[in-house]
LOVEXLUM-517124 format. One line per 3 residues: their letters; for each residue x, y, z of C-alpha. Coordinates in Angstrom, 2 decimals, always signed. Layout:
# residues N
a = X Y Z | ...
END
This chain:
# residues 406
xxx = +76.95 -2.10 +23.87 | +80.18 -2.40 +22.80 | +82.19 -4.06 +19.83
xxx = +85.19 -6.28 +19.33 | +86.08 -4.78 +15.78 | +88.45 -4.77 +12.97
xxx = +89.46 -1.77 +11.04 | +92.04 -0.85 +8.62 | +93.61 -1.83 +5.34
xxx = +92.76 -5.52 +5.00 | +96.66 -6.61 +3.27 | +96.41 -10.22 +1.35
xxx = +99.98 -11.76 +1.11 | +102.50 -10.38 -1.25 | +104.75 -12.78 -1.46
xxx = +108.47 -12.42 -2.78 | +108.01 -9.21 -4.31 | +110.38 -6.58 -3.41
xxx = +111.21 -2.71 -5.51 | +113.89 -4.42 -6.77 | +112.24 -7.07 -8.35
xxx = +109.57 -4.52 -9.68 | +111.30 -5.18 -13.48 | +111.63 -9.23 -13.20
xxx = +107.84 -9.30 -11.78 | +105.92 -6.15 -12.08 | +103.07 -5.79 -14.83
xxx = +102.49 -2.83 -17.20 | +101.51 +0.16 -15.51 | +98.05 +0.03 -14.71
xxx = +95.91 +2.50 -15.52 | +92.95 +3.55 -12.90 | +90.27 +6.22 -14.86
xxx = +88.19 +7.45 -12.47 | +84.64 +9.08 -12.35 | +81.74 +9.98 -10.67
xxx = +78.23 +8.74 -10.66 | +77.59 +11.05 -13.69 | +80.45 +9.86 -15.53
xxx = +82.42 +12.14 -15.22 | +86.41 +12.09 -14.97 | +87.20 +12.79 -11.49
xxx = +90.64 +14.71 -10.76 | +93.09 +15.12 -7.90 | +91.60 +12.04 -6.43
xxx = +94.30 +9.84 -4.41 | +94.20 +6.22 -4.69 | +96.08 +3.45 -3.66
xxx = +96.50 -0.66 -4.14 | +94.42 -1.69 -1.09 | +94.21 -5.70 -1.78
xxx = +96.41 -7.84 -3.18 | +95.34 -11.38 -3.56 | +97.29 -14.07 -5.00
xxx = +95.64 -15.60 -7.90 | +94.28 -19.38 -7.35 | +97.45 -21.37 -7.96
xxx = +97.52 -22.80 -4.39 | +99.18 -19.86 -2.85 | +98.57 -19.59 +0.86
xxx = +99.39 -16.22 +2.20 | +102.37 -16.22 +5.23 | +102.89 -14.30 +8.14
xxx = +105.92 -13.02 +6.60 | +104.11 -12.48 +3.32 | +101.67 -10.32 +4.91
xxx = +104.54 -8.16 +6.87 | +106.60 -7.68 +3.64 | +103.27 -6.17 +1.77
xxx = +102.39 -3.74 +5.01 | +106.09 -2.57 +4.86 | +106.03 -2.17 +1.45
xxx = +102.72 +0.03 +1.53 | +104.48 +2.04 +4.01 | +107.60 +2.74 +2.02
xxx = +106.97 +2.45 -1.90 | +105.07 +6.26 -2.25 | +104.98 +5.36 -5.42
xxx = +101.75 +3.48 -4.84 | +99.86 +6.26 -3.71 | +98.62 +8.43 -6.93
xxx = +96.27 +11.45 -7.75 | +93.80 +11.10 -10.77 | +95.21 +14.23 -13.69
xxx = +92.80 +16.08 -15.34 | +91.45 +13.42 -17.16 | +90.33 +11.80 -13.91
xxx = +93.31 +9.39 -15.06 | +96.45 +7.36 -12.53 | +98.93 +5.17 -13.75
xxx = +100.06 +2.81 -11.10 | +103.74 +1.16 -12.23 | +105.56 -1.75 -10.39
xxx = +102.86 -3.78 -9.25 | +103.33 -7.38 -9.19 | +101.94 -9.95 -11.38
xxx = +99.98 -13.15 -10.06 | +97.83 -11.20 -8.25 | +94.52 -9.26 -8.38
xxx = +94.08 -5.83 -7.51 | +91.41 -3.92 -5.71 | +92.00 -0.12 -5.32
xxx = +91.46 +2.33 -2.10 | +90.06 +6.02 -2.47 | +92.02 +8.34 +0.35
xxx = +89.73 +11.52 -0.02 | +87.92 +12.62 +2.14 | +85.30 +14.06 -0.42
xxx = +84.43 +10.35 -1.46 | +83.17 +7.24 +0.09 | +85.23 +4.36 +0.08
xxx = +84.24 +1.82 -2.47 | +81.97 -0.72 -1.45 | +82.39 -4.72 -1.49
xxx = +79.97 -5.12 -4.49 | +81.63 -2.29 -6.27 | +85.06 -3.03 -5.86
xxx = +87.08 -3.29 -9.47 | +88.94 -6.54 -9.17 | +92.04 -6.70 -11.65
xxx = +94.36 -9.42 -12.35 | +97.74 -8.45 -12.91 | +99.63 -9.61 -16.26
xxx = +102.08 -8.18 -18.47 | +99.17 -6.97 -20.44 | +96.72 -5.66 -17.39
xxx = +93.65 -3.68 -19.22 | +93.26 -0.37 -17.20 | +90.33 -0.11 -15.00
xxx = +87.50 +2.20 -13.94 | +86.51 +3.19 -10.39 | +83.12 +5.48 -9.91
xxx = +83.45 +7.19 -6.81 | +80.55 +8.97 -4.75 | +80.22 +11.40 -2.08
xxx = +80.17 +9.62 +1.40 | +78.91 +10.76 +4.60 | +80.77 +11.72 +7.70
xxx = +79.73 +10.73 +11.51 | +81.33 +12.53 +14.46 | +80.83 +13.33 +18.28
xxx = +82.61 +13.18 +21.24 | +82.92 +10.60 +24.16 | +83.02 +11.53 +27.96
xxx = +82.55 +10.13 +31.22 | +79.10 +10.25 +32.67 | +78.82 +12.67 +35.40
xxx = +81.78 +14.19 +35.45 | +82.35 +14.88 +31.57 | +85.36 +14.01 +31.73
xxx = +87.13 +13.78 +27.81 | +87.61 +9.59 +26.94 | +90.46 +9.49 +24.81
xxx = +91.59 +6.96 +22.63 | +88.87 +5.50 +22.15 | +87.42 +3.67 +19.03
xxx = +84.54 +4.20 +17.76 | +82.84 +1.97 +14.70 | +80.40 +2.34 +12.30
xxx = +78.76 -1.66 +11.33 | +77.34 -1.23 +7.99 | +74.27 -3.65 +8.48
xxx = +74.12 -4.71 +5.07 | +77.98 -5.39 +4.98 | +77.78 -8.06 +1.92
xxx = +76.85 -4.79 -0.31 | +77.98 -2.29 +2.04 | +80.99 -0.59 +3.96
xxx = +81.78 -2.92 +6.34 | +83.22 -1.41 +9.24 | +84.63 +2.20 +9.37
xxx = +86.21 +3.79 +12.52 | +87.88 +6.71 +14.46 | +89.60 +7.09 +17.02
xxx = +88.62 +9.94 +19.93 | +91.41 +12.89 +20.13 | +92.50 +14.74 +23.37
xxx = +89.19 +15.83 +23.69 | +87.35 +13.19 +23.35 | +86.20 +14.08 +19.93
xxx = +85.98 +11.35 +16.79 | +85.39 +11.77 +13.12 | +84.60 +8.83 +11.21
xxx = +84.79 +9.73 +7.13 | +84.17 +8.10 +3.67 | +80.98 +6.19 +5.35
xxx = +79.17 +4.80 +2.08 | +75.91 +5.98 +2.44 | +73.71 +3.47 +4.43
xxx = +72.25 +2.61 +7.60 | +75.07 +2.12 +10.38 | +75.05 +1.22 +14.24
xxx = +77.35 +3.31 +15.94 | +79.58 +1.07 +19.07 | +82.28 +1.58 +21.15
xxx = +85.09 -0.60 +21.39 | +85.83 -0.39 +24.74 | +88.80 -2.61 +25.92
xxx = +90.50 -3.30 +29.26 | +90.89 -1.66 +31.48 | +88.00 +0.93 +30.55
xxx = +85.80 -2.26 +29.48 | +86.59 -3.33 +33.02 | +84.44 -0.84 +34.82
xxx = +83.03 +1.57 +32.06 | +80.03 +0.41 +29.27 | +77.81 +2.76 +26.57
xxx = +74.71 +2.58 +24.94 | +75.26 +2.24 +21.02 | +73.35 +4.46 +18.47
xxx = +71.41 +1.97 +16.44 | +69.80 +1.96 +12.62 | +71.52 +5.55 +12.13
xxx = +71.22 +6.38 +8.41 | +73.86 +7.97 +6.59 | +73.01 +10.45 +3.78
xxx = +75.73 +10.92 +1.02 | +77.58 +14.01 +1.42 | +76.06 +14.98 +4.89
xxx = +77.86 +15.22 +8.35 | +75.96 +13.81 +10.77 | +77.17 +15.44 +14.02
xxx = +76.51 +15.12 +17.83 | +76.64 +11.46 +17.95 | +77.90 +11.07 +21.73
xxx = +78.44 +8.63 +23.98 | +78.41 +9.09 +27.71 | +80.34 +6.20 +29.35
xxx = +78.48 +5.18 +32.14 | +79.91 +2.88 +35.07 | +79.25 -0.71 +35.40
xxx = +77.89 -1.91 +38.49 | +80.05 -4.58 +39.64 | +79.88 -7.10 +42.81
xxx = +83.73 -8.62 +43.68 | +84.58 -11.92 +45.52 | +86.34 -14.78 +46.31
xxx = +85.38 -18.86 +46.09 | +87.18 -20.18 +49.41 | +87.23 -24.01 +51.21
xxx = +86.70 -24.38 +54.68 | +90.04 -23.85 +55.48 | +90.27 -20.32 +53.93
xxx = +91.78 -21.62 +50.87 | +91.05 -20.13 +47.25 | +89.38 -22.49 +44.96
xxx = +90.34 -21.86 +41.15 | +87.54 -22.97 +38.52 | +84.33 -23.01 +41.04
xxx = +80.92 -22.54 +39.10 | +79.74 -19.26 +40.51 | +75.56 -19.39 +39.95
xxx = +74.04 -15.68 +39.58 | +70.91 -17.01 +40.81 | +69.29 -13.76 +39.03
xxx = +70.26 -13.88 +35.99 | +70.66 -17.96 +35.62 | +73.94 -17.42 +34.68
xxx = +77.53 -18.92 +35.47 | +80.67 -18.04 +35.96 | +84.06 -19.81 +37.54
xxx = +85.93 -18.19 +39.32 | +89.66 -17.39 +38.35 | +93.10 -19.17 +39.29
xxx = +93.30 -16.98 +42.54 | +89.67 -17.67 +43.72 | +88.42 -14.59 +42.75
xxx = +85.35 -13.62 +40.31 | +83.62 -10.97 +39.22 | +79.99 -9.85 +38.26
xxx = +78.65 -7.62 +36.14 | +75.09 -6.02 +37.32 | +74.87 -3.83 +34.33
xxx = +73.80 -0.23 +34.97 | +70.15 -0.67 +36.49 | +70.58 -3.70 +38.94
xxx = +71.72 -3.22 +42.20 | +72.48 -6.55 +43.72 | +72.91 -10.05 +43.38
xxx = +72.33 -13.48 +45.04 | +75.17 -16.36 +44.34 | +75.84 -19.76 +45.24
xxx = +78.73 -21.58 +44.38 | +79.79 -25.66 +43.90 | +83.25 -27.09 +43.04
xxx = +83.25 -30.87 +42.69 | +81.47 -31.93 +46.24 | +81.78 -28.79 +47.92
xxx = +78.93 -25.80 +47.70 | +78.07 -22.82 +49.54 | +75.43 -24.27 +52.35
xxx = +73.13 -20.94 +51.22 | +72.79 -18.89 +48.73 | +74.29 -15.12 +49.63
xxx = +73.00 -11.87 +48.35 | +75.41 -9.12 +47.89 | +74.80 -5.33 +46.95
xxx = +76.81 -3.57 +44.15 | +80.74 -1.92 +45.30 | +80.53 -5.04 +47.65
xxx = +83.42 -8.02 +47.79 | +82.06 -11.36 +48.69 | +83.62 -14.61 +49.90
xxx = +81.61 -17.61 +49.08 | +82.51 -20.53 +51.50 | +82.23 -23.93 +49.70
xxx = +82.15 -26.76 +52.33 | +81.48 -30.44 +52.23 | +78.30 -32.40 +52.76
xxx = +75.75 -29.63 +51.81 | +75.04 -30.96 +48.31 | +71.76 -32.53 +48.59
xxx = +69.99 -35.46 +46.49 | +66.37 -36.07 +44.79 | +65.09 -39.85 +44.47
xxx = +61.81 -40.92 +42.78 | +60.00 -43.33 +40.35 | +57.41 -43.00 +38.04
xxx = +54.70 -45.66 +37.48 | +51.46 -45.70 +35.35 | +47.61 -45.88 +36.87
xxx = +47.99 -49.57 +36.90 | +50.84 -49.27 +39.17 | +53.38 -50.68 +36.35
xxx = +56.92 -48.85 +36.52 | +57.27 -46.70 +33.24 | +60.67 -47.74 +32.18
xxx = +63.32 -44.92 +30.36 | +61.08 -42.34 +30.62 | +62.23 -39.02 +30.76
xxx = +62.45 -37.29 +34.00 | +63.58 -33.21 +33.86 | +64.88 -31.72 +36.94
xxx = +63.90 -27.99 +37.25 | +65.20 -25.20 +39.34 | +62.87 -22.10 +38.43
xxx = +62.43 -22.09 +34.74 | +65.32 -23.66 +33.88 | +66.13 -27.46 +33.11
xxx = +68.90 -28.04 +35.12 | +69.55 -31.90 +34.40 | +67.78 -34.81 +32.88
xxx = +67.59 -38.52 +33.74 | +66.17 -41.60 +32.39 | +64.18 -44.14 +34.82
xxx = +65.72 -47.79 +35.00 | +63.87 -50.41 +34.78 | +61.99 -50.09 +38.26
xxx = +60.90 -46.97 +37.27 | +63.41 -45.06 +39.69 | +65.48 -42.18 +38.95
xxx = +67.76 -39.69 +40.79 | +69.55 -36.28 +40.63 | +72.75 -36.05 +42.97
xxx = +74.52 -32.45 +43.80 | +72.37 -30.44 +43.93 | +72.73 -26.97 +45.63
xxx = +70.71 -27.16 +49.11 | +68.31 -23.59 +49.92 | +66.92 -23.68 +46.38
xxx = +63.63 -25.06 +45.14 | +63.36 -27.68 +42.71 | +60.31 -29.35 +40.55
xxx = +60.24 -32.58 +38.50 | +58.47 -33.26 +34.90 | +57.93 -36.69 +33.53
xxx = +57.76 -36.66 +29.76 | +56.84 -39.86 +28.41 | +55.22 -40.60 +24.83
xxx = +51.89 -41.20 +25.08 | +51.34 -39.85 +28.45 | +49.90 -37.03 +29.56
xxx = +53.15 -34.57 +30.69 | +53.05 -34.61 +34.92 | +55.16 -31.81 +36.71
xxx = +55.84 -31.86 +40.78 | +56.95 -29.50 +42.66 | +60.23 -30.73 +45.22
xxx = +60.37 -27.00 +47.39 | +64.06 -26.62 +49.09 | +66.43 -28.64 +50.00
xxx = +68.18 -28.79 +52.83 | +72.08 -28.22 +53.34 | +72.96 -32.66 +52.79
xxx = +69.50 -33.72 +52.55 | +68.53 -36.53 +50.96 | +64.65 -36.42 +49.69
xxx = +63.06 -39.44 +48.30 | +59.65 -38.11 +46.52 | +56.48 -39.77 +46.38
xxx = +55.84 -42.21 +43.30 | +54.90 -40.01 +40.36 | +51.71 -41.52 +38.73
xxx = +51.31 -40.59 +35.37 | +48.46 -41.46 +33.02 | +47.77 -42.27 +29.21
xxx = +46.99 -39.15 +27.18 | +43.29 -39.61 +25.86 | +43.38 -39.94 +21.83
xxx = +41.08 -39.07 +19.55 | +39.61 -41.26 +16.55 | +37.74 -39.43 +13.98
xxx = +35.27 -41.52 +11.83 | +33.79 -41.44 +8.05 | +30.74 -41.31 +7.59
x = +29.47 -43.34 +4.37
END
């Protein structure tokens, strides 16, 4: 399992504020008094401005708003502080029109939750605020290749806070030389633990995520691996008769009831997983299709021909016990257990499904209100065949009428 996610400061726009400025703009020094969960001051504790957001004047933050604020973290040290003895930080130069949420860089202390965040708009006259910080928990292991332990580095792991309204978030590390991560300041809470694999790893590598793992405050959990195990793939190509790559063909993984289309050069790809060990595929662009479905192992490159006149065609009607055509009833075509199309009758009763893949079975259902559901089996097709079915007779549904008795 693996995880597309975000981590880092998350920067709201700071608009038109530069050190220069600080005088024309900034507030009063804020003050940040900090203490623990006994209340206690807490000293030597580093802080930082982690999210300014422009107060609701109809200021939309910019691209370049956002890049002057990152730079500006980056360069104004003056925004980083330690708590003094009195568990006390005085933060000067901050801009006004904005509220403030703070960010605790120690590794001793979680990071501040959402619902615990002290928001502070910024004025001339900004009260000072207090922050109680708690011990978080730390998460590490190590990430390797499967079988031959190989070290995977540079690679991120995350911790998804499942209750991330009240919660943490996200939190993340990334693996060292050795493969090893650390991820600290976790808020104590219940996590799953992902990789976030991308290309080309996530190309041919996957990993089984540690799920519901709770994190005590002040403990280290430790030998949270991950082995990354190889994906079995199957490779291959759409082509015409010709020999000719065909760009956007619906690839079928008859298996799995899936679909795919194939890429601008023909080609495709599909993912077994890590159990599976083969496939079987079909393929259909427009009025060409593979004439049979082909079944390939796992390592294995495919070409899947798609020629013309193989598409075949159902044709039917429905009618009642009194030999009346039921008109715009519902007629389901299935292939296996999926609904693969759905027609109405006209008003002879007929219907009809067109392009369909041939070597596949197929089934109809008529659904009709007050009728009792009828199902009928088609079997295969044949590569351009053209099947009319036998009239479907389908009868009322028997009703019930319940009586008082006076």
């Amino acid at each position: 399992m693996t995880l597309g996610f975000k981590a880092g400061l998350c920067l709201a726009a700071f608009a038109f504020f530069y050190p220069s400025q600080a005088n024309a703009q900034s507030s009063d020094p804020v003050v940040v008094h900090v203490i623990d969960l006994y209340g206690k001051p807490v000293q030597n504790v580093s802080f930082h401005p982690e999210h300014f957001t422009a107060l609701a004047d109809g200021h939309t933050p910019t691209d370049h708003a956002l890049s002057e604020i990152r730079t500006l973290s980056a360069s104004f040290p003056a925004w980083t502080l330690k708590t003094d003895a009195n568990g006390n930080a005085a933060f000067k130069d901050l801009p006004q029109g904005y509220t403030l949420s703070m960010g605790v860089q120690d590794n001793r202390y979680a990071q501040i939750s959402a619902d615990k965040h002290a928001h502070l708009e910024l004025a001339a006259d900004s009260p000072a605020i207090t922050l109680i910080v708690s011990p978080g928990g730390t998460i590490e292991g190590a990430v390797k290749y499967a079988g031959s332990g190989r070290p995977a580095a540079g690679i991120r792991v995350g911790a998804v806070d499942l209750q991330p309204q009240t919660g943490q978030g996200i939190s993340s590390a990334t693996t060292d030389s050795r493969g090893h991560y650390k991820i600290t300041q976790v808020i104590p809470d219940t996590y799953n633990l992902e990789l976030d694999l991308q290309s080309p790893i996530s190309d041919n590598w996957t990993a089984t995520a540690h799920v519901k793992l709770p994190v005590p405050a002040a403990e280290t959990i430790s030998g949270m691996n991950f082995d990354l195990i190889p994906l079995k793939i199957v490779r291959g190509r759409v082509l015409d008769a010709n020999g000719k790559k065909v760009a956007g063909a619906t690839v079928l993984i008859l298996d799995t009831r899936q679909e795919i289309k194939s890429n601008d050069d023909g080609t495709f790809r599909v993912i077994l997983g890590t159990t599976k060990s083969a496939c079987t595929l079909c393929a259909q662009q427009g009025t060409l299709a593979t004439a049979q479905p082909v079944t390939a192992k796992s390592g294995a490159s495919v070409d899947l021909r798609v020629v013309p006149k193989v598409l075949g065609k159902i044709t039917g009607s429905v009618k009642d016990d009194h030999d009346a055509p039921i008109v715009y009833a519902y007629v389901s075509l299935h292939r296996g257990a999926d609904i693969i199309d759905v027609a109405k009758t006209d008003i002879f009763g007929a219907y009809s499904f067109d392009t369909l893949l041939p070597n596949l079975s197929y089934s109809v259902t008529v659904d009709e209100r007050g009728y009792i559901t009828t199902n009928e089996a088609v079997g295969e097709l044949k590569p351009g065949q053209s099947l009319e079915m036998t009239t479907l007779v389908i009868k009322k549904a028997q009703t019930s009428v319940a009586s008082a008795v006076r």
